[in-house]
Residue frames as a rotation matrix with the C-alpha (Angstrom) as fourth column:
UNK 1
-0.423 0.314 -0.850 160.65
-0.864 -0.422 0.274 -201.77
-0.273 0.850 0.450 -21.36
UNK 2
-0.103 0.656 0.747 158.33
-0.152 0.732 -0.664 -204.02
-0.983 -0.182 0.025 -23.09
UNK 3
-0.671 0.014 -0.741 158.01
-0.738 -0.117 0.665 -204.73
-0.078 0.993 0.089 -27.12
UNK 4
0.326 0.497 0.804 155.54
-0.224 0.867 -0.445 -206.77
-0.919 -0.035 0.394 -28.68
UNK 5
-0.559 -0.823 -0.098 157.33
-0.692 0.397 0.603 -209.00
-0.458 0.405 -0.791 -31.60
UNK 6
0.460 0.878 -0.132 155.09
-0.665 0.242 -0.707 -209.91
-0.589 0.413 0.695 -34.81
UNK 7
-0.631 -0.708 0.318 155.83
-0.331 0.616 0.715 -212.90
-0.702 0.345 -0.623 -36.80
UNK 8
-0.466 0.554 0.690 154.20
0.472 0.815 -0.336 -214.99
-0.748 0.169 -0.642 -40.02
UNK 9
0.692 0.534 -0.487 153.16
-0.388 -0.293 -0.874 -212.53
-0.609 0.793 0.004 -43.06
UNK 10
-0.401 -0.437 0.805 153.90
0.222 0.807 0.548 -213.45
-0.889 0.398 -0.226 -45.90
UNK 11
-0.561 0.418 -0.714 152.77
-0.819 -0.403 0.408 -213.27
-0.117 0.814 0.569 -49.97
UNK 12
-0.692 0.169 0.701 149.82
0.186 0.981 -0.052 -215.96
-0.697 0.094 -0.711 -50.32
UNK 13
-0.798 0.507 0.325 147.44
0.493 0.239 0.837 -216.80
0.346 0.828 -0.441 -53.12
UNK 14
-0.492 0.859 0.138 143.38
-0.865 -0.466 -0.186 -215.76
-0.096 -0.211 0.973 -52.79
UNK 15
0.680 0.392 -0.619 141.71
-0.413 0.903 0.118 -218.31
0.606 0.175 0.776 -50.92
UNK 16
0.351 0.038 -0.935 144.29
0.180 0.978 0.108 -219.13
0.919 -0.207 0.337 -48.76
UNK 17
0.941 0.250 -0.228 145.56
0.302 -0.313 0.901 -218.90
0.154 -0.916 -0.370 -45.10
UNK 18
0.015 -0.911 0.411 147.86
0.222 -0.398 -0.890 -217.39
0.975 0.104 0.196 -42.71
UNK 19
0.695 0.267 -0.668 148.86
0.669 0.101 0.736 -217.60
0.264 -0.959 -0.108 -39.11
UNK 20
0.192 -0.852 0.487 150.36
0.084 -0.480 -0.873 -214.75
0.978 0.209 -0.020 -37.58
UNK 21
0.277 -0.165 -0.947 151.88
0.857 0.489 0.165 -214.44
0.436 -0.857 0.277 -33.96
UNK 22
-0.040 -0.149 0.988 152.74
-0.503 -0.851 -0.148 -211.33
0.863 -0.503 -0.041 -31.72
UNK 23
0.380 0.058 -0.923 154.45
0.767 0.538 0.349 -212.17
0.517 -0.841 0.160 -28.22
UNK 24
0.797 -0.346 0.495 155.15
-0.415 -0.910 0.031 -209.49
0.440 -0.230 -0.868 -25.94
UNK 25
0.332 -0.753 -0.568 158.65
0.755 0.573 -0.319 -209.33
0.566 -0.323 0.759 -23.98
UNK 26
0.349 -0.727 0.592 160.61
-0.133 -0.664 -0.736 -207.76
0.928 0.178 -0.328 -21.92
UNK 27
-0.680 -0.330 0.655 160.34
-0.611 -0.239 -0.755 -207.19
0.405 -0.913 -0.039 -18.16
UNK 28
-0.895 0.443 0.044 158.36
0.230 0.545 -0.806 -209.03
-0.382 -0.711 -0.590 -15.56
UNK 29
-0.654 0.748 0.115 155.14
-0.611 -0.612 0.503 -209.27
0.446 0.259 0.857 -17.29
UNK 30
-0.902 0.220 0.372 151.91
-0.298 0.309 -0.903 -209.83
-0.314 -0.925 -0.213 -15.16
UNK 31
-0.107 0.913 0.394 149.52
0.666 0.360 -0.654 -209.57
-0.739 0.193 -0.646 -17.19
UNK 32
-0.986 -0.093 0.137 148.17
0.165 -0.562 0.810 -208.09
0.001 0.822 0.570 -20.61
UNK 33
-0.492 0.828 -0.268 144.65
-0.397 -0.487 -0.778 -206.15
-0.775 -0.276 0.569 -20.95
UNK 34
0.725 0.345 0.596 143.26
0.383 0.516 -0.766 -206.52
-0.572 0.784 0.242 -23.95
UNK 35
-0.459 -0.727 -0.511 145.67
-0.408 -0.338 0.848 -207.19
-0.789 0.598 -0.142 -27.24
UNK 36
0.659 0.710 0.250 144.62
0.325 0.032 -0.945 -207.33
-0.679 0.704 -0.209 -31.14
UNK 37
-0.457 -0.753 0.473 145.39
0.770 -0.069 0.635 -206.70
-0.446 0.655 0.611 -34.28
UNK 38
0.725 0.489 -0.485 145.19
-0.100 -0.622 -0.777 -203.88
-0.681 0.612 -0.402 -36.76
UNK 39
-0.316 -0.647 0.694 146.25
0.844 0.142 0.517 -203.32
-0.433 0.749 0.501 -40.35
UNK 40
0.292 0.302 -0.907 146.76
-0.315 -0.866 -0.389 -200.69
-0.903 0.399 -0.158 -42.63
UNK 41
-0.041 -0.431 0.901 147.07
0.865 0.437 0.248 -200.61
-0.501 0.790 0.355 -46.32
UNK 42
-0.707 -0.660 -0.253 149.02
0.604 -0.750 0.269 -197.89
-0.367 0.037 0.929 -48.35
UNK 43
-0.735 0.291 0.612 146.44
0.123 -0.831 0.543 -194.80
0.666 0.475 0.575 -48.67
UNK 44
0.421 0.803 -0.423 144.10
0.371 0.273 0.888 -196.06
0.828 -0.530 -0.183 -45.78
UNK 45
0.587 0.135 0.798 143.35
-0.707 -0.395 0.587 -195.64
0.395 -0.909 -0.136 -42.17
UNK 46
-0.710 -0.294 -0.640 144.67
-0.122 0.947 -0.298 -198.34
0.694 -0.134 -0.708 -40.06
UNK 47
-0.036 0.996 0.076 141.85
-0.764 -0.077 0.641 -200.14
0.644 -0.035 0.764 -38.82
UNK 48
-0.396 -0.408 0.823 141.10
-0.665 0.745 0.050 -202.84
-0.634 -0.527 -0.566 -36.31
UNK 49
-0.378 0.209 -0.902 140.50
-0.737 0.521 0.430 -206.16
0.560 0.828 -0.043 -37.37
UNK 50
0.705 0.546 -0.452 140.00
0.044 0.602 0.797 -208.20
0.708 -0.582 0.401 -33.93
UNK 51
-0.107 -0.214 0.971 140.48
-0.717 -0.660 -0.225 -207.82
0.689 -0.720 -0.082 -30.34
UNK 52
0.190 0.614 -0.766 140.58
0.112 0.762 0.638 -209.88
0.975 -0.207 0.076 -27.48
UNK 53
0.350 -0.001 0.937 139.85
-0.733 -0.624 0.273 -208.69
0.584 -0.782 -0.219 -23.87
UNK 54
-0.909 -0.374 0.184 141.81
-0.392 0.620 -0.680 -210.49
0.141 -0.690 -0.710 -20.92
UNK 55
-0.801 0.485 0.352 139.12
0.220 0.785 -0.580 -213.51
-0.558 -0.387 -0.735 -20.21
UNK 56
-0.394 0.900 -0.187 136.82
-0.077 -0.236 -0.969 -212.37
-0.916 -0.367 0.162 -22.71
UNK 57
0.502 0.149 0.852 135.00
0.719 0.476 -0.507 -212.91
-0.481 0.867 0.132 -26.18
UNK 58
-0.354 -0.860 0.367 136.52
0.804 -0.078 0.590 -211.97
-0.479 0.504 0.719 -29.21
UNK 59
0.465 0.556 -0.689 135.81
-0.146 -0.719 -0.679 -208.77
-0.873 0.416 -0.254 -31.53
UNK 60
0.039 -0.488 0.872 135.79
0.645 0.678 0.351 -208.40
-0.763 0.549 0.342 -35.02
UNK 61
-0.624 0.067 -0.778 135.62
-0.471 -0.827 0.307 -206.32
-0.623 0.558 0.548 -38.16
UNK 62
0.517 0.798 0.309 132.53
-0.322 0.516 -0.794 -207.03
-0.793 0.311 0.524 -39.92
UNK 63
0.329 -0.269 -0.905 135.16
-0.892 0.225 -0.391 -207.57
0.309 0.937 -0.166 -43.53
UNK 64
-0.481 -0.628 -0.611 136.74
-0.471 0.773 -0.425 -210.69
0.740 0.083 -0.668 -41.75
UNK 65
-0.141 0.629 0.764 134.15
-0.947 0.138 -0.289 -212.09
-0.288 -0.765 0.577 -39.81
UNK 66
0.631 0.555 0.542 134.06
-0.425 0.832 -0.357 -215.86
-0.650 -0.005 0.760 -40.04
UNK 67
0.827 -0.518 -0.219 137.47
-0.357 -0.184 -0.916 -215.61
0.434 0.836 -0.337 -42.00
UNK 68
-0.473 -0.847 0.244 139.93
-0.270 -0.125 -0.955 -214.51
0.839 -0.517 -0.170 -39.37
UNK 69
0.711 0.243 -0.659 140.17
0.275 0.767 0.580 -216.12
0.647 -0.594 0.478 -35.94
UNK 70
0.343 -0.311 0.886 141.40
-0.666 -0.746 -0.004 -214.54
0.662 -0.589 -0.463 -32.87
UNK 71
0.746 0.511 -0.427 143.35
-0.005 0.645 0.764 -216.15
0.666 -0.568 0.484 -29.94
UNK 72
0.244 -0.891 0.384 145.48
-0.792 -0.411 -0.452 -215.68
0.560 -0.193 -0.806 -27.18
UNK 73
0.255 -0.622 -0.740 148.23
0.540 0.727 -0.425 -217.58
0.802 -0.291 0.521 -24.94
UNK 74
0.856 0.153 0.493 147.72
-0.207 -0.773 0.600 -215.84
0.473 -0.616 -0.630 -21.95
UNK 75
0.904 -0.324 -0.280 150.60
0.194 -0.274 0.942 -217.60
-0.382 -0.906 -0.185 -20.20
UNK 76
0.043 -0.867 0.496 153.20
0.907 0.242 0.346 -217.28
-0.420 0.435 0.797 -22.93
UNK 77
0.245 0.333 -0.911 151.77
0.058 -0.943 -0.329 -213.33
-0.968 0.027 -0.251 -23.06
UNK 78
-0.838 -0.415 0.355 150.92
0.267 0.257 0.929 -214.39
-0.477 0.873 -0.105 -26.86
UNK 79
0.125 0.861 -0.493 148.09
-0.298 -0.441 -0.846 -213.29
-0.946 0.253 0.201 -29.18
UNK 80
-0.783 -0.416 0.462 147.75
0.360 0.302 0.883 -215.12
-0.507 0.858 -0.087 -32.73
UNK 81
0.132 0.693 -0.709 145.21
-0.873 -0.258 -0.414 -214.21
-0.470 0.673 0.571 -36.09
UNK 82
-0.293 -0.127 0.948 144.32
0.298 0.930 0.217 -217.18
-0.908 0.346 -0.235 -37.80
UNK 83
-0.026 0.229 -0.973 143.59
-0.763 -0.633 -0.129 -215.54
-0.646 0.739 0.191 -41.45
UNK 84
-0.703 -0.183 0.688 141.72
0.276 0.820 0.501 -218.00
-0.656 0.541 -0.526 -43.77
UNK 85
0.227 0.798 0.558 139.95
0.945 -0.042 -0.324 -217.39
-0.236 0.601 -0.764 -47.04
UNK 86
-0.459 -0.556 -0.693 142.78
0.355 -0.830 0.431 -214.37
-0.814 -0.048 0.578 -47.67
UNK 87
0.536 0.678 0.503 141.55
0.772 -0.153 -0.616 -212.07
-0.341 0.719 -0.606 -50.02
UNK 88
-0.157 -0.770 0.619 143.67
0.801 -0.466 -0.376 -209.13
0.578 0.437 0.689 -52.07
UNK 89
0.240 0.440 0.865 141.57
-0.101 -0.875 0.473 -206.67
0.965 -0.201 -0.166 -50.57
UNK 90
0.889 -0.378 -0.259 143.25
0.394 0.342 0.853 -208.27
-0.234 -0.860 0.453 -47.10
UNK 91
0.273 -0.904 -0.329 146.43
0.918 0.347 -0.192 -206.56
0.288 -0.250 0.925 -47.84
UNK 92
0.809 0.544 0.221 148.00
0.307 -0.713 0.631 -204.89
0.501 -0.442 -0.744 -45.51
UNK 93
-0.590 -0.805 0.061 150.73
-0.146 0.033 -0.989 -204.40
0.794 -0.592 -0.137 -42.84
UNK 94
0.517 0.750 -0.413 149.32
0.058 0.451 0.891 -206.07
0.854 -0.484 0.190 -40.03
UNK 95
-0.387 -0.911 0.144 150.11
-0.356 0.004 -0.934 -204.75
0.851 -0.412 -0.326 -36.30
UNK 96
-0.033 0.390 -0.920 149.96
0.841 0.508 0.185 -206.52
0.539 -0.768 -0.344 -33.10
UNK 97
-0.351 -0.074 0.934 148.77
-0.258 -0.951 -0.172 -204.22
0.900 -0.301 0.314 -30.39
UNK 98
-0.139 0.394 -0.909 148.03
0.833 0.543 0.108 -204.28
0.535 -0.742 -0.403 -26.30
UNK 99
0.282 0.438 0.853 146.59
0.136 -0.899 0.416 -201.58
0.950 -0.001 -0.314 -24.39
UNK 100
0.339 -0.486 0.806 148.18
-0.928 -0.315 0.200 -202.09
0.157 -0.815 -0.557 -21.17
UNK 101
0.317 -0.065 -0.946 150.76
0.219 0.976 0.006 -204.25
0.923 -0.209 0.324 -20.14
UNK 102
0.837 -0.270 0.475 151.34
-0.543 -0.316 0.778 -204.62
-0.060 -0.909 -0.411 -16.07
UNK 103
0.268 -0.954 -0.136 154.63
-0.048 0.128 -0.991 -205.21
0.962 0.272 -0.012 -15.34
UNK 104
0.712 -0.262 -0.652 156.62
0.675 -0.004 0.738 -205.31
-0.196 -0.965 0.174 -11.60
UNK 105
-0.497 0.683 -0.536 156.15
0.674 -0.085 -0.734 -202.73
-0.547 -0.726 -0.418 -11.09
UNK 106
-0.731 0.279 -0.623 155.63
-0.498 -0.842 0.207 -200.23
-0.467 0.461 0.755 -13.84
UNK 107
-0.058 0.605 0.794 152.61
0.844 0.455 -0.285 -200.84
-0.534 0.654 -0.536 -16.54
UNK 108
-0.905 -0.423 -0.041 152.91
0.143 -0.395 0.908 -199.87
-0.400 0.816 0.418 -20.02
UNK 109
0.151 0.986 0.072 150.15
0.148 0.049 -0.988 -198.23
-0.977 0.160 -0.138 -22.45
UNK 110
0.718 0.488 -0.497 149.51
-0.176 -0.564 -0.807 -198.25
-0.673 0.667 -0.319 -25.47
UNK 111
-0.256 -0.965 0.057 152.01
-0.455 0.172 0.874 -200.60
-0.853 0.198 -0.483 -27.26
UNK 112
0.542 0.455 -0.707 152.84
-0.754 -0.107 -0.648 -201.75
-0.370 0.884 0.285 -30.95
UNK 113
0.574 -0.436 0.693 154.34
0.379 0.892 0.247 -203.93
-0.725 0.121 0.677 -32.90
UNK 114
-0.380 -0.768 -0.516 156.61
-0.041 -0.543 0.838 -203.16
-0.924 0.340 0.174 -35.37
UNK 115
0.672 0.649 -0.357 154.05
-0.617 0.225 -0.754 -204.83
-0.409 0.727 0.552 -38.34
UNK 116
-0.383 -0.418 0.824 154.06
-0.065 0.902 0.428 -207.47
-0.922 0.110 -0.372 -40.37
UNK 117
-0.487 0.345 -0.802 153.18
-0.872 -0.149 0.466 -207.75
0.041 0.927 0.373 -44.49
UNK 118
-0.177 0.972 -0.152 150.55
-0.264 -0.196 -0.944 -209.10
-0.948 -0.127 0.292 -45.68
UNK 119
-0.340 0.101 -0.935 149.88
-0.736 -0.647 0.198 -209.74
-0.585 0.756 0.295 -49.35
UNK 120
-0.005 0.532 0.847 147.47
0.150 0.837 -0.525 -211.45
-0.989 0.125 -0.084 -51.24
UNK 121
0.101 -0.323 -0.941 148.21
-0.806 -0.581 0.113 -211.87
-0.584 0.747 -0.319 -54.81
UNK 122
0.770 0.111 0.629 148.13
0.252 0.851 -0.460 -214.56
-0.586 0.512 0.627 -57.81
């Protein structure tokens, strides 16, 4: 089995930041595909917010574009959101996600985190 294991929300002001973390664990992992975040907030979809393909450029949602910052730790199979310039309309539960992790020998699809709050608030 495999889990990925979110860390870092929190209640902050509008206007300021937040770093959150998501590391995956378990078994022998070889490698992760692409992993990202989404968030929901309470009546909404859960949407993405930003993606980042093994060796490749980042995606974004067009609301946090130039805001939020994507990045990963490929060998510590890690994946962080830098979240600056928070806004109210930014809260959420925020989950880490990876579409496939390979493993020795099995590989895993379609994995979550457990979420993480969010909340932006004076």
């Amino acid at each position: 089995q495999v889990q990925l294991v979110e860390s870092g929300g929190g209640l902050v002001q509008p206007g300021g930041s937040l770093k959150l973390s998501c590391v995956a664990s378990g078994r022998s992992i070889f490698s992760i595909y692409t992993m990202g975040w989404y968030r929901q907030a309470p009546g909404k979809q859960r949407e993405l917010v930003a993606s980042m393909p093994y060796g490749r450029t980042a995606n974004y949602a067009d609301s946090v574009k130039d805001r939020f910052f994507i990045s990963r730790d490929h060998a510590n199979h890690s994946v962080y959101l830098q979240m600056n310039s928070l806004r109210p309309e930014d809260t959420a539960t925020y989950y880490c996600h990876a579409d496939k992790i390979i493993t020795t020998p099995t590989a895993y699809n379609d994995i979550w985190g457990q979420g993480t709050q969010v909340t932006v608030s004076s």
